[in-house]
BANU-288888 format. One record per residue (C-alpha): residue number from 1; residue in three letters; x, y, z. Coordinates in steps of 0.05 Angstrom, whole numbers, plus 5000, padded with zeros to 4 digits. Each point is the difference from the previous one (the first is absolute). Example, Ala and Ser with C-alpha at 12.3 -4.5 7.8 and 13.67 -1.06 7.14 Angstrom:
REM residues 2
  lumtor  marvo     u     v     w
       1    ALA  5246  4910  5156
       2    SER  5027  5069  4987
//
This chain:
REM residues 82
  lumtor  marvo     u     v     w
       1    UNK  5000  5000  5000
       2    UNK  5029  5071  4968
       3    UNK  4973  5026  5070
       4    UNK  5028  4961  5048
       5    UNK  5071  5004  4974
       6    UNK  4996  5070  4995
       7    UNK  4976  5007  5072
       8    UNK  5053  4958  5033
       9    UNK  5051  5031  4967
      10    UNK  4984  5061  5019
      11    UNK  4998  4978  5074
      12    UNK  5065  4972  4994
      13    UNK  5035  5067  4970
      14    UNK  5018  5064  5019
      15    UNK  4972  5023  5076
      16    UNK  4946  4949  5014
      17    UNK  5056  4947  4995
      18    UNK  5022  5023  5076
      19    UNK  4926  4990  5017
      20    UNK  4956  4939  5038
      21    UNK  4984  4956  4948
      22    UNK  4922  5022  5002
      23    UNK  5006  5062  5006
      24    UNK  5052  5009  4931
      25    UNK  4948  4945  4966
      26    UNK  4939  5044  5026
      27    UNK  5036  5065  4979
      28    UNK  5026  4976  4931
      29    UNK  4929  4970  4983
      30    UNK  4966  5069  5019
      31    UNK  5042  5035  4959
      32    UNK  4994  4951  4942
      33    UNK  4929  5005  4995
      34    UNK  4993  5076  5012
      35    UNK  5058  5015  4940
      36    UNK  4980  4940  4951
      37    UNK  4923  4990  5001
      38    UNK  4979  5063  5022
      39    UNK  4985  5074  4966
      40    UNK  5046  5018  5052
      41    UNK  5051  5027  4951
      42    UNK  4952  5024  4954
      43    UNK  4969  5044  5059
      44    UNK  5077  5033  5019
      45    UNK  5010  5014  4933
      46    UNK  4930  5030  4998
      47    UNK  5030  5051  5062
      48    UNK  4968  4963  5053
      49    UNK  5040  4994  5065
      50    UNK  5029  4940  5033
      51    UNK  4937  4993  5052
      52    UNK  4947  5017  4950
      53    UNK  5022  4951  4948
      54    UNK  5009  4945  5058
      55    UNK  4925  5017  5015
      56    UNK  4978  4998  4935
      57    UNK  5027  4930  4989
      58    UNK  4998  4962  5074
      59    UNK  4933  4969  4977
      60    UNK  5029  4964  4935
      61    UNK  5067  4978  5032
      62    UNK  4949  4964  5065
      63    UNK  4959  4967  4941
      64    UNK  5067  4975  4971
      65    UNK  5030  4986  5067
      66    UNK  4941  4954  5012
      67    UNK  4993  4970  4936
      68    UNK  5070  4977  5020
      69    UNK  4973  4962  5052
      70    UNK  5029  5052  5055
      71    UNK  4962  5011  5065
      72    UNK  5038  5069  5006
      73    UNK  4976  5063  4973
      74    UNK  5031  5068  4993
      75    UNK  4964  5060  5043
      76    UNK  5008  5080  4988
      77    UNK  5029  5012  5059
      78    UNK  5070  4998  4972
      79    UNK  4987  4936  4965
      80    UNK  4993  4960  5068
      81    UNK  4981  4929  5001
      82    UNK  4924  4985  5023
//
């Protein structure tokens, strides 16, 4: 899966490498699915800020989080875990 290999490389490199396992995983997969299947680039380039354009999309990257089978979903409050 394109996904998954993308994902767990990312949590392996860079910054999340020095990271608990779950929390580079949860961090790299978050950010995976906000900057890949999202508008979320679309909306920047559009001049929305950071915060709006993580509103605007939070909704579509739960939806994919859970078609995913994941039990974890991304929040506004500075994309917390619920």
């Amino acid at each position: 899966m394109r996904d998954a290999e993308a994902i767990l490389e990312a949590a392996a490199a860079g910054h999340l490498r020095h990271l608990p396992p779950s929390i580079s995983l949860w961090q790299a997969t978050t950010s995976y699915v906000r900057h890949e299947l999202t508008e979320y680039e679309s909306l920047l380039d559009e001049g929305y800020d950071r915060d709006a354009a993580r509103h605007f999309v939070l909704e579509d990257m739960n939806d994919t989080l859970r078609g995913w089978g994941c039990n974890r979903e991304v929040s506004e409050e500075a994309d917390q875990v619920t």
